[in-house]
C-alpha positions in Angstrom: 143.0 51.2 125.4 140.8 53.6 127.4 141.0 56.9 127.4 140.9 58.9 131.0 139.5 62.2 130.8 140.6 64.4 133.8 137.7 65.1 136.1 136.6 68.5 136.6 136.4 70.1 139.9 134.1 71.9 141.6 135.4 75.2 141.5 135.9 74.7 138.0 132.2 74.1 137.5 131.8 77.2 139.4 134.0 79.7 138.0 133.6 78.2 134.5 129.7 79.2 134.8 129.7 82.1 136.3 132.2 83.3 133.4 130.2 82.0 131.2 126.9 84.1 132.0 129.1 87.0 132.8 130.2 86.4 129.3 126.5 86.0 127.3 125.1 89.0 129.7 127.7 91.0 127.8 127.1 89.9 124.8 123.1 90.2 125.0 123.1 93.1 127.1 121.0 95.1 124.5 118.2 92.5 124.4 118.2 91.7 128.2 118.1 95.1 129.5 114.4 96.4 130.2 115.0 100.4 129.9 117.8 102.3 128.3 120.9 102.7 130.8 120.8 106.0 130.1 117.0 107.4 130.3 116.6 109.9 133.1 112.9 110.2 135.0 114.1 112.8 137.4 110.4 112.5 139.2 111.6 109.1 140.1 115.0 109.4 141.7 116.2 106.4 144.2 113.0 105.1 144.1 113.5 101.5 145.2 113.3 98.0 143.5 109.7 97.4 142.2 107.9 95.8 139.4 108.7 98.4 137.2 112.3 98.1 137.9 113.3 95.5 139.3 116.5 96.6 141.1 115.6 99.7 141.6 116.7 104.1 140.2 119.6 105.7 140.8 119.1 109.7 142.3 118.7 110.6 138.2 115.7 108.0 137.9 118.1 105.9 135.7 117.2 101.8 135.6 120.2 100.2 138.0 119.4 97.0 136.1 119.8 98.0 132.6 122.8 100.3 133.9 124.4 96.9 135.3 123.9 95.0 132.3 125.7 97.3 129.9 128.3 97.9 132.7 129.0 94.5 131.9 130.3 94.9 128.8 132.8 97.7 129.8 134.2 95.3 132.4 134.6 91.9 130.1 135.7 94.6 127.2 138.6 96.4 129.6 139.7 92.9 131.2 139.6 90.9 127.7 141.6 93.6 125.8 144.1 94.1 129.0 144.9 90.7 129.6 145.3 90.3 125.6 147.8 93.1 125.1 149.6 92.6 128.6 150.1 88.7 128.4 151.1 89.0 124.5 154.2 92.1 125.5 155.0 90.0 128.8 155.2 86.9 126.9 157.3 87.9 123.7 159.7 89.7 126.6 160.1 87.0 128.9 160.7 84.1 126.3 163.2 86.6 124.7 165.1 87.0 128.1 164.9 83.9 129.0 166.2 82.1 125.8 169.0 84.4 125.2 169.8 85.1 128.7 172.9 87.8 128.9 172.7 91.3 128.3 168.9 91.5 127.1 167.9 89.3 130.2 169.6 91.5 132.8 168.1 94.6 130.7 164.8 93.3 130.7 164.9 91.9 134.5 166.0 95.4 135.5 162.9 97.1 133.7 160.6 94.7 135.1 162.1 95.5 139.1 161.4 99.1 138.6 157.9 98.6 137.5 156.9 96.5 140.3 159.1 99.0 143.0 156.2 100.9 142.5 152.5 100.0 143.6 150.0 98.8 140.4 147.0 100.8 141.5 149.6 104.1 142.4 151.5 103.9 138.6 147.5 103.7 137.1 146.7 106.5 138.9 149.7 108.3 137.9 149.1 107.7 134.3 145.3 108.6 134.4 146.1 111.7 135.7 148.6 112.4 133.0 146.4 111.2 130.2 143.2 112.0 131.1 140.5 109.9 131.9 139.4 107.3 129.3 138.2 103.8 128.5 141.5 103.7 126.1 143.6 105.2 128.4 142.2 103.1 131.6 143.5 100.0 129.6 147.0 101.5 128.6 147.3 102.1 132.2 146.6 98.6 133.1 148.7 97.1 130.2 152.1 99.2 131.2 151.4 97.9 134.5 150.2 94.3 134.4 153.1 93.4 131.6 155.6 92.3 133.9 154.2 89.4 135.5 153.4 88.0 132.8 157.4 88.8 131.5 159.1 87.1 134.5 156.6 84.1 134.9 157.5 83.7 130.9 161.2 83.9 131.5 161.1 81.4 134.6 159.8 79.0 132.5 161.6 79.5 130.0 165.0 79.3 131.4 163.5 76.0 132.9 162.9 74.5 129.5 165.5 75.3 127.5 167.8 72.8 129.3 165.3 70.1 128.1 166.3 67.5 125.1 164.2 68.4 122.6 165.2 72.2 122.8 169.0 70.9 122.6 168.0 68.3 119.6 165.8 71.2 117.8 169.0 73.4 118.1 171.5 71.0 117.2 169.6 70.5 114.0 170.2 74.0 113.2 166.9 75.3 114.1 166.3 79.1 114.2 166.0 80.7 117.6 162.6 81.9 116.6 161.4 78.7 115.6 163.1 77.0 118.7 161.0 80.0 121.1 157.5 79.4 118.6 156.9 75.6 118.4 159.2 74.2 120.9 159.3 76.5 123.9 156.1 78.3 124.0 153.5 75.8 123.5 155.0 74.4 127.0 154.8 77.0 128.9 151.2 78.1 127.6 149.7 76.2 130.9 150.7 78.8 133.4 150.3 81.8 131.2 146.6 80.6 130.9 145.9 80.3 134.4 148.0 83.8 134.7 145.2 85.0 132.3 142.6 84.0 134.4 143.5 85.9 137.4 144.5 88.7 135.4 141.3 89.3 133.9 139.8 89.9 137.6 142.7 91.9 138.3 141.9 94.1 135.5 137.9 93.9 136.1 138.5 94.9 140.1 141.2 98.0 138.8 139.1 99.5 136.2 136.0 99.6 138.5 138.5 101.1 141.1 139.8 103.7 138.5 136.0 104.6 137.8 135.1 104.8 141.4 137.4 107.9 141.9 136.6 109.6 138.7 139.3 108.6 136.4 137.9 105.6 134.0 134.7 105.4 132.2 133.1 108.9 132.1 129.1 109.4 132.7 126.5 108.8 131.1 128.6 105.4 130.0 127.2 102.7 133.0 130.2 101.2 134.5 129.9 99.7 138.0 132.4 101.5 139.2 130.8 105.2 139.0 128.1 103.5 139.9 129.4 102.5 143.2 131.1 106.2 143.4 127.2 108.0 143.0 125.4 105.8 145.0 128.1 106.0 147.9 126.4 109.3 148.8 122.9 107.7 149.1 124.2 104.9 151.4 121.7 105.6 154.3 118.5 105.8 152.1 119.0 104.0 148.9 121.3 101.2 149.6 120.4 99.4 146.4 122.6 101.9 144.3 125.8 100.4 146.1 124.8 97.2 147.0 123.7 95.9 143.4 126.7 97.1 141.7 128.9 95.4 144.1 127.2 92.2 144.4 128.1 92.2 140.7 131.8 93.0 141.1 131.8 90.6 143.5 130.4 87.6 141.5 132.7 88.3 138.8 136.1 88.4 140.5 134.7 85.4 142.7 134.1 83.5 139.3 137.4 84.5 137.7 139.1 83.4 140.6 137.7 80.2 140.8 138.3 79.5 137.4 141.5 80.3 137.7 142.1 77.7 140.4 140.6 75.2 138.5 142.2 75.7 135.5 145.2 75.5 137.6 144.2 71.9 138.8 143.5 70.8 135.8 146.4 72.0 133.8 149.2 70.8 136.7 150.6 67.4 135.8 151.2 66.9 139.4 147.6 67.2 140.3 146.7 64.3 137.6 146.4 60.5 138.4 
């Protein structure tokens, strides 16, 4: 018998390899990055891309290149660690409410409707400005309000599956509800949490350069492409290049998470299979 491989699409080709560089930039940042990120030549100020640096210095004489490169890592860091925390809570809560159903689900359900009454970017805010601005607190932030889709995709899927026959034969053999949620319901429901994951990590990529921009993420001297944007927003007219480098980057990176995403989603829908 043959076996069929599923064929790959384009946009998972795409997004698959921009993630992929986004991923070893941030891992070699150190060794890629001509200058230090954080060496000032104030005699050289917005001077723009040359031999010597190649995309150009920021108004403190700072290498934009070697600032983007490490900015990397602060991105991939915030949206790995995000995603991790936020899909683990959201996914422990919504099997819970799901497979039990009853008081905990309408509990549960509840909390999840007032956290999305209010706007994402808004509660963040909120939170920053109670906290104070930091890399850890930009990614509590983000976690306390990226949980709940994760919770009530969970739950949906959930309540879908436990109606299946295996559930009802793993129960009517006296299986544990915890071993019924861990290696029967789960596992099946993985798919969409993964592609959830995906477009998560651009969600939380796009917010923490968002937070930055206005002051309350990464503090200077620490490159993130965020405050980059921020201080070169007041050098628009003369030295585009500290904006428009930055933001080609944020671009390329939600554009590859996003197809990714997408892809992943092809690939792991049954229905998209022949």
């Amino acid at each position: 018998m043959r076996l069929r491989l599923p064929r790959l699409g384009l946009k998972l080709w795409v997004g698959g390899g921009l993630t992929l560089a986004l991923l070893a930039t941030a891992l070699l940042a150190p060794w890629l990055a001509p200058h230090s990120p954080t060496a000032q030549h104030l005699f050289e100020g917005l001077e723009r891309p040359g031999r010597a640096h190649l995309l150009g210095q920021d108004r403190l004489g700072r290498d934009i290149l070697s600032r983007i490169l490490h900015g990397t890592r602060i991105s991939v860091y915030v949206g790995v660690v995000t995603v991790l925390l936020a899909a683990g809570i959201g996914t422990l809560l919504g099997a819970l409410a799901g497979y039990f159903r009853g008081s905990l689900d309408e509990l549960l359900m509840r909390l999840v409707d007032i956290f999305l009454a209010f706007p994402g970017i808004l509660l963040a805010i909120a939170l920053m400005g109670v906290l104070g601005p930091s890399l850890g607190n930009v990614i509590l932030a983000l976690v306390v309000m990226g949980w709940v889709g994760y919770a009530r995709l969970v739950r949906g899927q959930v309540l879908a599956a436990r109606q299946l026959d295996y559930v009802t034969a793993a129960q009517a053999l006296g299986a544990r509800p915890r071993r019924v949620i861990a290696r029967h319901l789960l596992p099946n429901v993985l798919s969409p949490v993964i592609v959830e994951a995906t477009f998560g990590m651009a969600g939380a990529i796009l917010a923490e350069a968002g937070l930055s921009f206005l002051g309350l993420g990464v503090q200077p001297p620490t490159p993130s492409w965020g405050s980059m944007l921020n201080e070169g927003r007041h050098y628009l007219l003369v030295a585009p290049h500290l904006t428009l480098f930055p933001g080609f980057a944020i671009m390329l990176t939600i554009l590859g998470f996003n197809f990714l995403g997408d892809g992943l989603h092809d690939l792991l829908n049954p229905r998209q299979r022949r």
